[in-house]
N, C-alpha and C positions, 0 to 999 in steps of 0.2 A: 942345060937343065935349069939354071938359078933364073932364065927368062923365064921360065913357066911356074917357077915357086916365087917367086916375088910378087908378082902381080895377083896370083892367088892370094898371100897372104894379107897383101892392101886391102884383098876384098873381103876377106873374112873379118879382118881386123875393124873394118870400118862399113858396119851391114849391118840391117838388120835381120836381128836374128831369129832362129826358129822356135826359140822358147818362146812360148806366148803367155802374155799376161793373163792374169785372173781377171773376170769379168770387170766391167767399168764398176766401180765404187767398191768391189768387195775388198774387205777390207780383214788380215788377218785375227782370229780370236787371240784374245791374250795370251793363252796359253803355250800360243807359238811363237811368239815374241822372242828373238834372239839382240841381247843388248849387244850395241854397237861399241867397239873398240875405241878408243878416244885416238885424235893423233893433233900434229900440231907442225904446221907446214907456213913458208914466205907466203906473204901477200906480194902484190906486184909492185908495193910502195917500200918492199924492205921489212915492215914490219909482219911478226907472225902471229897467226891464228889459229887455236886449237877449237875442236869439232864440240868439246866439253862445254867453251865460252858460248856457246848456242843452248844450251838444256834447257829445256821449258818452251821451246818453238819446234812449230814444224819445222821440220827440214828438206827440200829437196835438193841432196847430194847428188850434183851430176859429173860424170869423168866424161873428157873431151877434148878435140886438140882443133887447131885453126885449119887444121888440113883436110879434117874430117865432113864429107860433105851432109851426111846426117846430122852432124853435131852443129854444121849453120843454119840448117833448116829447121831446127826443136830451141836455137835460142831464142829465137825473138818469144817467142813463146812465153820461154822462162820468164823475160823483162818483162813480160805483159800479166805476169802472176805474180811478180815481187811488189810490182805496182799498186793492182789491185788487191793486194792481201798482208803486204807487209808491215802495217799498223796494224791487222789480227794475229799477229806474232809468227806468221812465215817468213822461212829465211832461205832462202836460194844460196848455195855454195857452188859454184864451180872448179872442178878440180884441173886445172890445165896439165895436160899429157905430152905438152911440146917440147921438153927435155931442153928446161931454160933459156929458149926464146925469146926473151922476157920484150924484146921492142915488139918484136912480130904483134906478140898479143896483148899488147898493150894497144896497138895500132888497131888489131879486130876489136876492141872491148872499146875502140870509140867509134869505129864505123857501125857496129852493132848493138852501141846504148849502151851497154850491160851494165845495169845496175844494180849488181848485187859481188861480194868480194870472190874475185878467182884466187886461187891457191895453187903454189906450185910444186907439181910434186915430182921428182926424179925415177918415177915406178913401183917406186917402194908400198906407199900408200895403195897404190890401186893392186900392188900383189895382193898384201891383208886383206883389202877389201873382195878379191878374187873375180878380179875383171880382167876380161880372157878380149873384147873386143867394145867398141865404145860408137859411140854414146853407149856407157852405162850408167844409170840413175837410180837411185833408191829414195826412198820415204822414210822415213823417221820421225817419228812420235814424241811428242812432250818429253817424254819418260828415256829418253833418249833409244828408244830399240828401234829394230829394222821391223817394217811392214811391210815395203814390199822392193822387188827389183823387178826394172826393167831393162834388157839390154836389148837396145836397136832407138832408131829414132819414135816418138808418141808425139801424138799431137798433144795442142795446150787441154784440150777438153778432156781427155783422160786424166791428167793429174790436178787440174781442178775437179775434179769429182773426189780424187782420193784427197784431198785436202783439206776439202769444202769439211766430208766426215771430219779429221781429226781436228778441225782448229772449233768445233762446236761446243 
């Protein structure tokens, strides 16, 4: 039986999923705004980073692990919007999901650029955050609140449109 629940759950775990986003660029009214939790997790250097030390920047928080075939196909992506955006006060977080790895993905984070800080978090974080399977990624606002989630892999054009709005 555990041959047929296993492999089911690699696939759930690591899919994209059936919630669908909100059209390209819509973007939530204020009013719905639910402020974001702060938290404060390792960098891969040893030092730590909390979500607080970002206030006043876009955010796109993304949860993801080296293993996740979604999660390698939506980074490069990411590295080609911290790029292009990150002197307009965007800031790409990744939250690494590899349950202290830390060579492993320190190894992908040089095969794949990544130039923006991964943070690592032991499950805890992504429980709060209520991510059930990954790539999960959220937007956040200046003002530090949640605008929008995604869970499953997006292409780069999707979250340059939700971005493009907030850093205006």
């Amino acid at each position: 039986m555990w041959r047929m629940v296993i492999p089911v759950f690699l696939l759930l775990a690591c899919s994209n999923s059936k919630e669908k986003p909100k059209e390209k660029g819509e973007i939530k009214k204020k009013s719905t705004f639910i402020e974001v939790a702060d938290f404060t997790l390792s960098t891969l250097d040893g030092d730590t980073m909390a979500l607080s030390d970002f206030k006043g920047k876009v955010i796109i928080l993304d949860f993801w692990a080296t293993w996740c075939a979604p999660c390698r196909v939506e980074i490069p992506g990411f590295v080609e919007l911290q790029r292009e955006y990150g002197e307009m006060d965007l800031q790409i977080l990744g939250v690494s999901l590899d349950g202290g790895r830390k060579e492993g993905i320190v190894e992908f984070c040089e095969r794949y650029y990544v130039n923006y800080p991964i943070l690592m978090d032991n499950g805890e974080v992504a429980r709060k955050f209520g991510v059930t399977a990954i790539p999960t990624t959220y937007i956040i606002d200046r003002d530090g609140n949640f605008v929008k989630k995604y869970v499953g892999a997006r292409g780069k054009e999707v979250f340059k449109s939700d971005i493009e709005e907030l850093l205006r």
